[in-house]
C-alpha positions as CSV (number, residue, x, y, z in Angstrom):
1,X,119.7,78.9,117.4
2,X,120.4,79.4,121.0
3,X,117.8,81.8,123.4
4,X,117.9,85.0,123.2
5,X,120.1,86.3,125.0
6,X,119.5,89.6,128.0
7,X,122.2,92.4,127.4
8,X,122.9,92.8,130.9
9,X,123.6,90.8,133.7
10,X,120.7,91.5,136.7
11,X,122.4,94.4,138.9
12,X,121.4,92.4,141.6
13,X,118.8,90.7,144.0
14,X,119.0,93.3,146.8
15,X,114.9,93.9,146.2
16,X,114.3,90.1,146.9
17,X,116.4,89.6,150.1
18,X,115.0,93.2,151.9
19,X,111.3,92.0,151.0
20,X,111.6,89.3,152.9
21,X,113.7,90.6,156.0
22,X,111.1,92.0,157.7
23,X,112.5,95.5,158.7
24,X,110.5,98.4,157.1
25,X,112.5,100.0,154.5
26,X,113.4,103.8,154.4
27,X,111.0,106.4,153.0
28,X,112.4,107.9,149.4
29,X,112.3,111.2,148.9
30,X,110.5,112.4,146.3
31,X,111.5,113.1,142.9
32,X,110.7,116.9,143.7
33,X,113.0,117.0,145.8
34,X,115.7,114.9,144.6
35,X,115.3,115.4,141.5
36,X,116.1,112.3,140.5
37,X,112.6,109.4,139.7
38,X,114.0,106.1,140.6
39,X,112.4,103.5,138.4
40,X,112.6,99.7,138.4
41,X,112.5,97.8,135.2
42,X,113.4,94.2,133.1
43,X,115.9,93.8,130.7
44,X,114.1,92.6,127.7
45,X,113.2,94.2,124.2
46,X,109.7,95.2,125.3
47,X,111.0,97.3,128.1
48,X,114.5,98.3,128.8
49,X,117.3,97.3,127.0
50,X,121.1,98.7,125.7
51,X,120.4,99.5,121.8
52,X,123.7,98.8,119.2
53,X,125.4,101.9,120.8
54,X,125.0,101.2,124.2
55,X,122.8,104.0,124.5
56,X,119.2,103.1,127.0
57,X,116.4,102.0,124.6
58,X,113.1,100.4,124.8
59,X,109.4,101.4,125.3
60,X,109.2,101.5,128.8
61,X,112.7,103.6,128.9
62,X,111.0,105.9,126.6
63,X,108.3,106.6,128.2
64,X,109.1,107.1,131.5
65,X,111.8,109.5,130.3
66,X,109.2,111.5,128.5
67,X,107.4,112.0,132.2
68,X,110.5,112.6,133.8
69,X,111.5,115.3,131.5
70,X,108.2,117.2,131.6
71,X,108.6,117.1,135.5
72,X,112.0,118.2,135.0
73,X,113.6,115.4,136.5
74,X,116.5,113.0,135.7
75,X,115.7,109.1,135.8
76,X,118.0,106.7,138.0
77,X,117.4,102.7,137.1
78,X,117.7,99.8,138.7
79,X,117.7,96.9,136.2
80,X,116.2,93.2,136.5
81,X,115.6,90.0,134.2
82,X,112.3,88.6,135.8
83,X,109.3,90.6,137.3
84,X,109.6,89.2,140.4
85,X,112.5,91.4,141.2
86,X,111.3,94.2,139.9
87,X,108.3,94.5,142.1
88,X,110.2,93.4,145.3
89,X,112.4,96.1,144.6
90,X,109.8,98.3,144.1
91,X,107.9,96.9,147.6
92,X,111.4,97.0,149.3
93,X,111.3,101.0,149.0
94,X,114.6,101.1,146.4
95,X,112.6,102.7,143.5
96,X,109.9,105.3,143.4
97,X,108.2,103.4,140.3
98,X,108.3,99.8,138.4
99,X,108.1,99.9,134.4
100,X,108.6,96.4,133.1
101,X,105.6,95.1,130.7
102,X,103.3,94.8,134.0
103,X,99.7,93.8,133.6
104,X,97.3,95.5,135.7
105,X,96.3,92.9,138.2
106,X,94.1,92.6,141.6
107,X,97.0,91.2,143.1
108,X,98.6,94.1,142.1
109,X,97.0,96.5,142.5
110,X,96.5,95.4,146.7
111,X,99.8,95.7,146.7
112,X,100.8,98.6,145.6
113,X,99.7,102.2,143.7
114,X,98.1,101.3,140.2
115,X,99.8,104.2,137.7
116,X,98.7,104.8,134.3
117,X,98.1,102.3,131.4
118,X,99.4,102.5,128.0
119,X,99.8,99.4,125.8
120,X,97.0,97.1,125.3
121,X,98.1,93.4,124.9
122,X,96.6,90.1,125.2
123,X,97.9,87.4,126.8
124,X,98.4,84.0,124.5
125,X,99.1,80.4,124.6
126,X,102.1,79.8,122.8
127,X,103.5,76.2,121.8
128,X,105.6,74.8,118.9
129,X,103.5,75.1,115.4
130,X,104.6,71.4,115.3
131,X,103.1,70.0,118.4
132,X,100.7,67.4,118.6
133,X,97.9,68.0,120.1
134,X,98.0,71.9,119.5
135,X,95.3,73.0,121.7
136,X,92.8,75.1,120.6
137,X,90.6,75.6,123.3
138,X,91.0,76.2,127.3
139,X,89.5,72.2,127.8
140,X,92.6,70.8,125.4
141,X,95.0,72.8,127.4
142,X,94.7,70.1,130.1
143,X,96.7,67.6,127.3
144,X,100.0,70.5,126.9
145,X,102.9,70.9,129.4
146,X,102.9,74.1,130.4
147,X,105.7,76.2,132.4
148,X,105.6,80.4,132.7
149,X,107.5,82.6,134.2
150,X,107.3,82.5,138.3
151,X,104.9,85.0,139.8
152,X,103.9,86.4,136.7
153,X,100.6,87.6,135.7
154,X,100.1,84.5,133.9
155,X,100.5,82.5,136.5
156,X,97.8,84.6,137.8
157,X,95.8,83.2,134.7
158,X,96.7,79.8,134.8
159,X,95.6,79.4,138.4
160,X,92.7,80.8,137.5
161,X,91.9,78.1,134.9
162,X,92.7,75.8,137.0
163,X,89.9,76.4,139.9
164,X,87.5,76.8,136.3
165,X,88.5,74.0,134.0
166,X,89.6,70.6,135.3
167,X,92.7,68.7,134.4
168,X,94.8,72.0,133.5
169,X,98.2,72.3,135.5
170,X,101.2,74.3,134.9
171,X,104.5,74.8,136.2
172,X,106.2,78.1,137.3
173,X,109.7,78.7,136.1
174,X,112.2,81.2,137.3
175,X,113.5,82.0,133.5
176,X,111.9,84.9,131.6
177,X,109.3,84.7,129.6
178,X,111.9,85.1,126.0
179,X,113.8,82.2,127.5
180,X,110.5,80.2,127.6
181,X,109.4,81.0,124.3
182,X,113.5,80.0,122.7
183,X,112.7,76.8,125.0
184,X,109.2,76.3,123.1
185,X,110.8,77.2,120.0
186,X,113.6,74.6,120.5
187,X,111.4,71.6,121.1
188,X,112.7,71.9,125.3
189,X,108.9,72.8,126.2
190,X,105.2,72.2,125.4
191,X,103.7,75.9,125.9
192,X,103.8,79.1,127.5
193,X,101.9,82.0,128.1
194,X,103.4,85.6,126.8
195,X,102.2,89.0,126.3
196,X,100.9,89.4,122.0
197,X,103.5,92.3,122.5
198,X,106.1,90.0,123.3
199,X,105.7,87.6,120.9
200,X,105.2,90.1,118.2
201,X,108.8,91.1,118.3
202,X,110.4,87.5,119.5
203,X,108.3,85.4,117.1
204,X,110.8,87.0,114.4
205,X,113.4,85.3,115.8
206,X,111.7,82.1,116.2
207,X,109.2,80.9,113.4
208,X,108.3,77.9,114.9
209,X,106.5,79.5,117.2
210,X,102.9,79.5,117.5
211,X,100.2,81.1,118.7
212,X,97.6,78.8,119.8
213,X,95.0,80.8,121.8
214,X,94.3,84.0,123.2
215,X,93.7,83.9,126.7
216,X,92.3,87.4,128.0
217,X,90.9,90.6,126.1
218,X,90.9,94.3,127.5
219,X,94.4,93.7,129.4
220,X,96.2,97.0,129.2
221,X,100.3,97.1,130.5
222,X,101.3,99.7,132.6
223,X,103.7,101.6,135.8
224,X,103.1,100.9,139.8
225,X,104.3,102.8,142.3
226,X,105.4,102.4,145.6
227,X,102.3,102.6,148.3
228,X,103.7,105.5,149.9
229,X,104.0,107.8,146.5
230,X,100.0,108.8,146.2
231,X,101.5,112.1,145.2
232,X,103.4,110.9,142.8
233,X,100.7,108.4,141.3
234,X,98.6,111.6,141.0
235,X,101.1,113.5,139.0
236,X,102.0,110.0,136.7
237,X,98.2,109.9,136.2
238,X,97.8,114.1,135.1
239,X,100.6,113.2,132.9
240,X,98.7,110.6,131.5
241,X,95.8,112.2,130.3
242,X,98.2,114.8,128.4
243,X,98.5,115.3,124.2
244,X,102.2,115.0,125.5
245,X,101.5,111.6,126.6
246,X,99.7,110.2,124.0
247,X,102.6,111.6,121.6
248,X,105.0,109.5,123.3
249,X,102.9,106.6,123.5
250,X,102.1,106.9,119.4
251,X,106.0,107.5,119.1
252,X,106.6,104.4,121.2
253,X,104.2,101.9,119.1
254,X,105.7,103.6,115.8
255,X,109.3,102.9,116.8
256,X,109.3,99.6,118.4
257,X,106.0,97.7,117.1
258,X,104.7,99.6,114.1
259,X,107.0,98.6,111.6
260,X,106.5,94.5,112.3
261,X,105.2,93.1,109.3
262,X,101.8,90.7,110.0
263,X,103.6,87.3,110.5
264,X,104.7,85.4,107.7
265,X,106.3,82.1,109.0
266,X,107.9,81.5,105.7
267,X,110.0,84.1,105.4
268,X,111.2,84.3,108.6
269,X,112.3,80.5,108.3
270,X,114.0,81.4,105.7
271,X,115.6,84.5,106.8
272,X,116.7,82.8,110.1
273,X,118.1,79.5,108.3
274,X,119.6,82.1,105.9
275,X,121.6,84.1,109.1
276,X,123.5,81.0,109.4
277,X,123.7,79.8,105.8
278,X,124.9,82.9,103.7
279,X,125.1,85.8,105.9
280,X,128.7,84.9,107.8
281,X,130.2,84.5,103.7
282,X,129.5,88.3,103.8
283,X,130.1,89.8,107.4
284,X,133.6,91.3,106.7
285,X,132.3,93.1,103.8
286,X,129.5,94.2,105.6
287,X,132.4,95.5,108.2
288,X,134.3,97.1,106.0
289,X,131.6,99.2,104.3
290,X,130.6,100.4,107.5
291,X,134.3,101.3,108.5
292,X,134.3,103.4,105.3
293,X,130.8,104.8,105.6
294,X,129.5,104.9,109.2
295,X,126.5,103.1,107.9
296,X,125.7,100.7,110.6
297,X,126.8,97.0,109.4
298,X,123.4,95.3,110.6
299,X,121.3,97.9,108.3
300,X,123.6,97.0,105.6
301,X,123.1,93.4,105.9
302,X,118.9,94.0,106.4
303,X,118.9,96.0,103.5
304,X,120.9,93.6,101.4
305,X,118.7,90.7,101.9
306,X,116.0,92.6,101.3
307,X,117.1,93.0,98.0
308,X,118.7,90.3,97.0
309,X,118.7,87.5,100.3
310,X,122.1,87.4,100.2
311,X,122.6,85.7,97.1
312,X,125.4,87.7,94.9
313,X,124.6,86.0,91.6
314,X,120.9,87.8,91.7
315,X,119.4,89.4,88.5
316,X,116.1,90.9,88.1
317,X,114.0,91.2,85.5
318,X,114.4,94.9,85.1
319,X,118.5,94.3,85.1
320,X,119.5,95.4,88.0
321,X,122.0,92.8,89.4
322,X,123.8,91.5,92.5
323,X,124.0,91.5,96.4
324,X,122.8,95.1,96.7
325,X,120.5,94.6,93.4
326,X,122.4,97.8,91.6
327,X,121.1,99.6,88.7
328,X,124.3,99.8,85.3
329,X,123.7,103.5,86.0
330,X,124.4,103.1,89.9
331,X,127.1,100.9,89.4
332,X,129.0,102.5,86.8
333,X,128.6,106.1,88.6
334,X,130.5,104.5,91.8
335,X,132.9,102.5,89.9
336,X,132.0,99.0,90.4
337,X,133.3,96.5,87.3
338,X,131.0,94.0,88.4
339,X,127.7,94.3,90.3
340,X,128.1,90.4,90.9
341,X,131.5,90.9,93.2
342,X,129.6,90.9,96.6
343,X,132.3,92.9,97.9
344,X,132.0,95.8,95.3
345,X,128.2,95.8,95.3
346,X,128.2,96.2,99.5
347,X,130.7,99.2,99.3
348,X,128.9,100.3,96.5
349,X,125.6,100.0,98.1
350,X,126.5,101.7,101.5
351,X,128.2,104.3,99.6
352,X,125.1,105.3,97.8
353,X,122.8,104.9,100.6
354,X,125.4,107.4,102.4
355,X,124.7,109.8,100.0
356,X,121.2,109.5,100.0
357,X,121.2,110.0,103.8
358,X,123.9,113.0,103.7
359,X,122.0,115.0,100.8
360,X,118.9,115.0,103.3
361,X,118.3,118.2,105.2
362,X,120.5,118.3,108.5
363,X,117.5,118.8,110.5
364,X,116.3,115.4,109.8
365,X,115.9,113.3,113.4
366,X,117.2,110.0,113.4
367,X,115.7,107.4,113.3
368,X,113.8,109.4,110.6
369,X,116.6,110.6,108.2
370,X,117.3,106.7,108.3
371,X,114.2,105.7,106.7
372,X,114.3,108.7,104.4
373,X,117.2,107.5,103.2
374,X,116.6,104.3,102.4
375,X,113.4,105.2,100.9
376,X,115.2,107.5,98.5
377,X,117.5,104.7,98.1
378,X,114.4,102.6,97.2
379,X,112.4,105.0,94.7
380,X,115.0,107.6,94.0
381,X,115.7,111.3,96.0
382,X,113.6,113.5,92.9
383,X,110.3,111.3,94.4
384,X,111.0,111.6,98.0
385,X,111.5,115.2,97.8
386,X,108.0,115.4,95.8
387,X,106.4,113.5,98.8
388,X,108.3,115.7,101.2
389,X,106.9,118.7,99.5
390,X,103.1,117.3,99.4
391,X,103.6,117.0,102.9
392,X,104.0,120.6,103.7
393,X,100.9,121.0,101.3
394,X,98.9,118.5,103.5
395,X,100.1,120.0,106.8
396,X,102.0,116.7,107.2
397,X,105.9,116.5,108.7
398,X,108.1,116.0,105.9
399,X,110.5,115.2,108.4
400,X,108.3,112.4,110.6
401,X,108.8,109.5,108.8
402,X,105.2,108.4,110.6
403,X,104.0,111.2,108.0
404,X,105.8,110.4,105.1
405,X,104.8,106.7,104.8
406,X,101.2,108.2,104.9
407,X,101.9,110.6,102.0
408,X,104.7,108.6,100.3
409,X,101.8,106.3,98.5
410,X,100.1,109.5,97.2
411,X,103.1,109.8,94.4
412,X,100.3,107.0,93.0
413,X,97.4,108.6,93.3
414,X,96.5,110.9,90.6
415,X,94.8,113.2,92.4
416,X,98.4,114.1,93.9
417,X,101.2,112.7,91.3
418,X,100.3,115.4,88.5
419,X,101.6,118.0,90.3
420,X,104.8,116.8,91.3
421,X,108.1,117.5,89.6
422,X,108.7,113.9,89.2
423,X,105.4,112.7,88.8
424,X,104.0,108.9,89.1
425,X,105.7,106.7,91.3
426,X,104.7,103.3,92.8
427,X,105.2,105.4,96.4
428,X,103.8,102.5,98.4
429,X,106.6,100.7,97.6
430,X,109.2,102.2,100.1
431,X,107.0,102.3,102.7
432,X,107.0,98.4,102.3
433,X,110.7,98.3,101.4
434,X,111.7,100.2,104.9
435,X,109.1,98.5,107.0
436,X,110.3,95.2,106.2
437,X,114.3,96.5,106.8
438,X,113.7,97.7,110.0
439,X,111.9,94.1,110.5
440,X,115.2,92.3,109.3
441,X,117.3,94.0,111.1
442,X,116.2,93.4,114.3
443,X,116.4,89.5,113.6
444,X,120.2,90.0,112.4
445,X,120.8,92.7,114.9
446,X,120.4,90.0,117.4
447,X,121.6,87.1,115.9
448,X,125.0,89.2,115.6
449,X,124.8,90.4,119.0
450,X,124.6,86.9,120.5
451,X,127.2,85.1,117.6
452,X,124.4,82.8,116.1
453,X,125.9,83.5,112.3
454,X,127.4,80.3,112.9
455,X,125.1,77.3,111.9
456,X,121.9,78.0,110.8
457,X,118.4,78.5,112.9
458,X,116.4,75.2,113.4
């Protein structure tokens, strides 16, 4: 499988070359004035990236956006792959802010304004789960090669160790710190150091990857500003402290973390070896049925091997049969003739999750209405309109889907089930079912994005 690959191509090194010219960069205005918050960032899931319909994504995108809107202000950005960029830009004068994944840092912080925190991460040692010695303490890290990303906060670390522990050295290494975990993964490198947030969502993509010790405790990410924006530190800090704030730092972890199942190396082997195996028989279909429906083909494909791992020929024990695992009823009422012809069962399947998500009320949000809809598709519409209806009972939103997986798992509980309409229903089950989805289909997602259906992962 080859590294995972950045969406965008750096917009530029202008940040590096007026750091160093030694000429004292203009003064921004002010957002207040401009109306505009310049902001630097790095291209990478964790931060900033383009989502499937080129639309800005990514947690540091939405929060910033959420501050800029209740200031009332538009956000301009200025793009990077490595850290380094970003905080010469910011130190240059280009950009008013820098949100990128940073740790808070003494370095830092001499440097430039400290701005509010938000995600709490620690960083790790990560090295191939097949490397010998595997260090588990600091004192065996002196037997690893170890590279990280060039002026990096754990280089910061490392240098650290290395003035505490003897025999420890490290290398610095102009990729990012993805590339450097796809090189670990690969067999290219001993270890590196990463944020837990970032290998949360990249160890998905690479199961060989392996955590081998946490390194720090406490560390929290967050923004820094340029030294001559006190005012505008002040307001990012205000903002901070709102219910606002901690709304769109909840809605962040729920989005973009939340949903990642607790790491099962197994099945992410398999689904990866699986992406190159099975998955490119099946593409076109998958194409097609979106072409017809507007359901995106990557959820199609997640939701598939969720049910059936791509294997056309699958029966259950309860009878329901092939790629999409349809029910006789389901089939017959969409006019498939055999629940076994992969190509039927996907159009058949998108069709009826199309429904499922069309027959929801409009007002639905998306991402929401999404995973509505596949949890009707999962335990049937009568149950999710029971939960929905508990969760105006319970003062819940039956239109969050952050609610719903909360009362969804009541349809089991007797205190609750009796007085439904459709009565008992394993309701934990959907909230599984869409949780791991949304977990495949980042892995495909990217694996299409970047053409690795071609030959399976190692």
């Amino acid at each position: 499988m080859r590294p995972l690959a950045a969406l965008l191509l750096p917009l530029g090194l202008a940040g590096l070359l007026l750091a160093g010219c030694g000429q004292e960069a203009p003064r921004l205005s002010p957002p207040e004035e401009s109306g505009t918050l310049k902001v630097a960032t790095r291209n990478a899931a964790t931060t900033w990236y383009l989502d499937r319909d080129e639309s800005p994504a990514g947690p540091e995108h939405d929060l910033v956006v959420r501050f800029a809107e209740s200031r009332g202000w538009q956000v301009e950005w200025t793009v990077h792959d490595a850290v380094a960029e970003v905080l010469a830009s910011l130190e240059a004068g280009e950009v008013h802010l820098a949100a990128a994944g940073l740790t808070r840092l003494p370095s830092r912080d001499a440097r430039f304004l400290p701005g509010p925190s938000h995600t709490p991460i620690v960083e790790q040692l990560v090295c191939h789960r097949e490397s010998r010695p595997l260090p588990r303490s600091v004192e065996q890290m002196a037997e690893v090669e170890i590279r990280v990303t060039a002026a990096s906060s754990y280089a910061d670390k490392l240098a650290s160790l290395v003035n505490e522990h003897s025999g420890i050295t490290f290398e610095e290494d102009p990729r990012t710190t993805e590339m450097l975990l796809a090189a670990v993964a690969e067999g290219h490198l001993g270890c590196t150091l990463a944020d837990s947030n970032i290998v949360q969502v990249v160890r998905r993509h690479y199961p060989a990857l392996e955590v081998a010790l946490n390194l720090t405790s406490g560390d929290r990410l967050g923004w820094y500003l340029a030294a001559d924006q006190a005012a505008l530190a002040e307001q990012a800090h205000d903002w901070r402290g709102t219910a606002e704030a901690e709304t769109a730092i909840e809605a962040v972890e729920s989005r973009y973390y939340g949903y990642i199942d607790e790491f099962d190396f197994v099945d992410l082997r398999a689904l990866n070896r699986r992406i190159g195996e099975r998955l490119p028989d099946f593409l076109e279909d998958f194409a097609m049925a979106e072409r017809a429906t507007g359901i995106p083909a990557d959820l199609l494909a997640a939701l598939a091997y969720q049910e059936s791992h791509w294997d056309p020929q699958a029966v259950s024990p309860t009878g329901v049969r092939g790629i999409m695992m349809l029910t006789r009823n389901t089939a017959e009422s969409l006019g498939v003739t055999n629940r076994l012809d992969p190509t039927q069962a996907i159009d058949a399947g998108a069709r009826y999750l199309a429904d499922r998500h069309q027959r929801l009320p409009e007002e639905i949000p998306e991402p929401d209405r999404t995973y509505l809809a596949l949890a009707s598709y999962n335990i049937g519409r009568g149950h999710v309109l029971d939960a929905r209806e508990l969760a105006r009972e319970l003062g819940k939103n039956p239109d969050s889907w952050d609610d719903m997986q909360e009362v969804l798992p009541l349809k089991a509980d007797k205190r609750y089930y009796p007085g439904t309409r459709y009565g008992y229903a394993r309701g934990y089950e959907p909230v599984h079912f869409v949780q791991r989805i949304r977990n495949y289909r980042d892995v495909i997602g990217v694996a299409l994005a970047t053409n690795e259906t071609a030959s399976p992962a190692p």
